[in-house]
C-alpha positions in Angstrom: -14.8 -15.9 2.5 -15.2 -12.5 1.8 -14.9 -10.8 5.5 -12.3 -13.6 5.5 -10.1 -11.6 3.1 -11.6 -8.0 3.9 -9.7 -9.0 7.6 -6.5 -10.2 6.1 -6.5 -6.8 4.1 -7.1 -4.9 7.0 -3.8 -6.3 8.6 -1.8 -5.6 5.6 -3.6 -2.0 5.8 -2.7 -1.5 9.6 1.1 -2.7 8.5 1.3 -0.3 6.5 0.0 2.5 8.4 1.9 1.5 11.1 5.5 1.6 9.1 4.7 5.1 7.5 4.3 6.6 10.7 7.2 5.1 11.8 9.9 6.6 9.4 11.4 10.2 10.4 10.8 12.6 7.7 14.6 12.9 6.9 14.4 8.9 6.4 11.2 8.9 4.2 12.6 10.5 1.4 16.4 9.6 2.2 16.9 6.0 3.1 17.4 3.0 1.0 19.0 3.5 -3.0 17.8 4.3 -6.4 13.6 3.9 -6.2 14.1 1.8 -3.2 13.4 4.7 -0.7 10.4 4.5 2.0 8.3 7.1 -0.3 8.6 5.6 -3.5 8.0 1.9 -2.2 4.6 3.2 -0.1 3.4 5.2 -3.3 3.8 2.2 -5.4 1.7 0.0 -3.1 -1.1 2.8 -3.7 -0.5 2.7 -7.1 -0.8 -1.0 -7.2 -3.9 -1.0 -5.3 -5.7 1.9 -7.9 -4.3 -0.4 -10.7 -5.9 -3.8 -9.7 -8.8 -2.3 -8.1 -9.3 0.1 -11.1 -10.3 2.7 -9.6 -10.9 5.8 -11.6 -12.0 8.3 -8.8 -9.0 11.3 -8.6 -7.7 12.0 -5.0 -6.9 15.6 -4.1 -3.9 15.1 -1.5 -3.7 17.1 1.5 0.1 18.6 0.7 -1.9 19.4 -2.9 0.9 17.0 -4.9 -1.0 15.3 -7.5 -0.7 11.7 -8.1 0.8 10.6 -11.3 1.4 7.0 -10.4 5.3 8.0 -11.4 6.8 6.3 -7.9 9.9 5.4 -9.7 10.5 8.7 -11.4 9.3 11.8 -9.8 11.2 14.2 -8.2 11.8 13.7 -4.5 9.7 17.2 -3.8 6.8 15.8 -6.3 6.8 12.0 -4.1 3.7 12.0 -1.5 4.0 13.1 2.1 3.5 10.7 4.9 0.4 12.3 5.4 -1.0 12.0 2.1 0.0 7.9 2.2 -1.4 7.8 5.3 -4.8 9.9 3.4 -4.6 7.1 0.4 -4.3 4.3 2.9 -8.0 5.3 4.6 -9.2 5.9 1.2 -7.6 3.0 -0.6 -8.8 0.6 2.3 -12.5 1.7 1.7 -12.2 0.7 -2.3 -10.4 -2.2 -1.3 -13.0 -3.4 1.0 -15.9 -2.5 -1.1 -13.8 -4.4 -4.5 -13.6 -7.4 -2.4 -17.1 -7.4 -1.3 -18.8 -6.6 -4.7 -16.3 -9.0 -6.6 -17.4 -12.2 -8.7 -14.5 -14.3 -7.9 -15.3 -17.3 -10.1 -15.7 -15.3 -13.1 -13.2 -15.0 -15.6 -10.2 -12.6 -15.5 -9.5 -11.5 -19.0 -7.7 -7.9 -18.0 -5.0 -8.9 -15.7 -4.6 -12.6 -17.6 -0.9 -13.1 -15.6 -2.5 -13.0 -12.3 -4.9 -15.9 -13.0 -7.9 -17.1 -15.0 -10.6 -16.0 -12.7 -11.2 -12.6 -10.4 -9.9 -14.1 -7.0 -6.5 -14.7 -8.2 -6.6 -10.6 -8.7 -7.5 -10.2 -5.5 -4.6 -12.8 -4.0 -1.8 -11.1 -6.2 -2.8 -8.0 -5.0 -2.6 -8.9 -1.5 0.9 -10.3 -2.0 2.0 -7.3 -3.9 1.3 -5.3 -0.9 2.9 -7.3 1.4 5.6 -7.9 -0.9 6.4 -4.1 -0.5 5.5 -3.6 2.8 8.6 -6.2 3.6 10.5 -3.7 2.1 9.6 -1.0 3.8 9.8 -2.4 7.2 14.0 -3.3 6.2 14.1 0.2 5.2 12.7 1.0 8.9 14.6 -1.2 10.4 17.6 0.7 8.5 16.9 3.9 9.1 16.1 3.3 13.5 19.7 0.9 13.5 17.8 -2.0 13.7 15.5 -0.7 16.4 12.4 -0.2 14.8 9.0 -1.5 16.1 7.3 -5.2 15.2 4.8 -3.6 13.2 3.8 -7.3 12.2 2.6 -8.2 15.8 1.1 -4.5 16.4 -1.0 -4.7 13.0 -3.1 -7.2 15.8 -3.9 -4.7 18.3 -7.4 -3.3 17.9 -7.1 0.1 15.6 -9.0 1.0 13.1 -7.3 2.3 9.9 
């Protein structure tokens, strides 16, 4: 069950990957409205992903931005680059993957009580949070190329390694 998951992660993680790369710089930062922007959205899926996984390592980001978890609220210039998401993703996949495989999923769940009563329910909401945002980020794509953007969906299959 474990490799199970670790493998349905790893799509979600080659998703992602996949749709960062595939915004323009200009788009990043500029399309979508209010915190809805390609930036914000992919920061808060990091964020989500230190939250649940607590995490309490700090990152040093390549661009040297620090990370404040403030998706919604920082400044455009303060928001990560696509190279530092696509720094968190490698490093975020690695926690992710070891969380998963040193978690106790039966036992109980008394920090994040509105995911579930037990562990795996964490690790299922987490996974849906992701993808939850990652839908948004592939209409943003889709936006910002006029509806031309690539199926990052069935290219998440191909055989990359993030």
């Amino acid at each position: 069950m474990r490799e199970t998951l670790i493998n349905q992660y790893n799509h979600t993680w080659k998703m992602f990957y996949k749709m960062v790369n595939d915004f323009d710089t200009v788009s990043w930062t500029d399309i979508g409205c209010s915190y809805i922007t390609p930036a914000r959205i992919a920061y808060h899926i990091i964020g989500g992903v230190d939250y649940y996984t607590e995490n309490d390592n700090r990152v040093n980001l390549t661009s040297g931005k620090e990370l404040n978890w403030k998706w919604d609220t920082a400044s455009t210039n303060d928001l990560p680059t696509q190279t530092d998401i696509n720094q968190l993703i490698h490093y975020y996949k690695g926690i992710a993957d070891n969380w998963i495989r040193n978690c106790d999923f039966l036992s109980n769940n008394d920090k994040f009580t509105w995911t579930g009563s037990n562990n795996i329910s964490i690790v299922y909401v987490l996974l849906r949070h992701m993808e939850y945002h990652i839908g948004e980020l592939n209409l943003l794509l889709h936006i910002s190329k006029s509806g031309n953007a690539n199926d990052n969906w069935i290219k998440a299959f191909d055989e990359f390694t993030v």
